[in-house]
C-alpha positions as CSV (number, residue, x, y, z in Angstrom):
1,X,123.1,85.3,92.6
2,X,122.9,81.7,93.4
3,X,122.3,82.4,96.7
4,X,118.4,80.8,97.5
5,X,115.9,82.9,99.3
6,X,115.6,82.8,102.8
7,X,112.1,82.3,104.4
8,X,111.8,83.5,108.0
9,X,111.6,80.7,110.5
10,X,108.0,80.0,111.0
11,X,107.8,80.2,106.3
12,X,105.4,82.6,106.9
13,X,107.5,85.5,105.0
14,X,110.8,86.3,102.7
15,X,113.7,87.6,104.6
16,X,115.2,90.0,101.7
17,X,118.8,91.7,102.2
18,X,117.4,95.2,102.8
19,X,119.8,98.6,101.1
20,X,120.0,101.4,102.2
21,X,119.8,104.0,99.5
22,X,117.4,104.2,97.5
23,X,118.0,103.3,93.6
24,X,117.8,106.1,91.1
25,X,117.0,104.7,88.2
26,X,115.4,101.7,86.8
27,X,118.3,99.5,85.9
28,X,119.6,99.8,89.4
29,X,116.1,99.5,90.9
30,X,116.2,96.1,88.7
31,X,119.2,95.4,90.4
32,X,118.6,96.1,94.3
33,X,119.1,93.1,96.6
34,X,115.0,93.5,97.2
35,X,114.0,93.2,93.8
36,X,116.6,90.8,93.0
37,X,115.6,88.9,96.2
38,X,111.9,88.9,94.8
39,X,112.4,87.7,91.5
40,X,114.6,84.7,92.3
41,X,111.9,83.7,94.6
42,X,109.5,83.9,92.1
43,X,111.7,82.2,89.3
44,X,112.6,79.4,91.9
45,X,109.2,78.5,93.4
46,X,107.3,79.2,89.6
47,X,105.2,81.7,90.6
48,X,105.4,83.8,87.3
49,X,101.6,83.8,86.8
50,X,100.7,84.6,90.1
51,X,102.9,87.0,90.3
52,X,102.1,89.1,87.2
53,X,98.1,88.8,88.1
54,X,99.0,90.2,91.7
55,X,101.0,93.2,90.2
56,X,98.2,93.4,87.6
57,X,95.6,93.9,90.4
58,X,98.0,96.1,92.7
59,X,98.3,98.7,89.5
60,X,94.6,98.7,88.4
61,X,94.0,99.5,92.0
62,X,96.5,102.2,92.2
63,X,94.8,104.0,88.9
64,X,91.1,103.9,90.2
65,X,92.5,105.4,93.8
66,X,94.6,107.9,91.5
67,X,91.3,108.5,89.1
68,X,89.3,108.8,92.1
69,X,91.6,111.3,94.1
70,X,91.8,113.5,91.0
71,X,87.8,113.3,90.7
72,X,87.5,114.5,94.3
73,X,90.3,117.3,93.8
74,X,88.6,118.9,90.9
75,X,85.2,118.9,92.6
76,X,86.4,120.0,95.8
77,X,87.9,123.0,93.7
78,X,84.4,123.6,92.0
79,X,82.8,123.9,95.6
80,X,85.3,126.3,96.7
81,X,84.9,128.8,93.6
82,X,81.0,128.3,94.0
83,X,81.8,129.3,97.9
84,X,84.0,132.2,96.4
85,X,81.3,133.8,94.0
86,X,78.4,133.1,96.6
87,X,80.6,135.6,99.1
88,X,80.9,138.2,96.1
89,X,77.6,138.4,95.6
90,X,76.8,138.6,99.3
91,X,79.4,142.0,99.5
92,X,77.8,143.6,96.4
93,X,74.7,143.5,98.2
């Protein structure tokens, strides 16, 4: 845990330890070498702030593209069973 965080040569990126498996729950997600690896370098170069505002931004944008996708799903669904009484009508006839 005291190990610092190791930038890549040209300190243009983090190098994180990379795991294998995937965690299955939140404690252990907490725990993986990548998150770990993250909040370290966060801690050590005071980045707190910044970081939570970035998050903050990344999750607002993943609602409005989740809001947005369920939007177009539900009229995509009204088209098709306007398309599915248009061709009833056109057999009764």
């Amino acid at each position: 845990m005291a190990d610092k965080v190791k930038l890549s040569k040209d300190g243009s990126s983090i190098d994180f330890v990379q795991s294998d498996n995937i965690p299955t729950s939140l404690k252990k997600f907490r725990q993986s070498p990548e998150i770990e690896g993250f909040y370290r370098f966060v801690f050590e170069n005071d980045l707190q702030k910044e970081s939570y505002e970035i998050l903050d931004q990344i999750i607002l944008a993943r609602k409005a593209k989740k809001q947005s996708a369920a939007k177009e799903a539900k009229a995509a669904a009204k088209e098709a069973e306007a398309a599915a009484k248009a061709k009833v009508k056109l057999k009764k006839k």
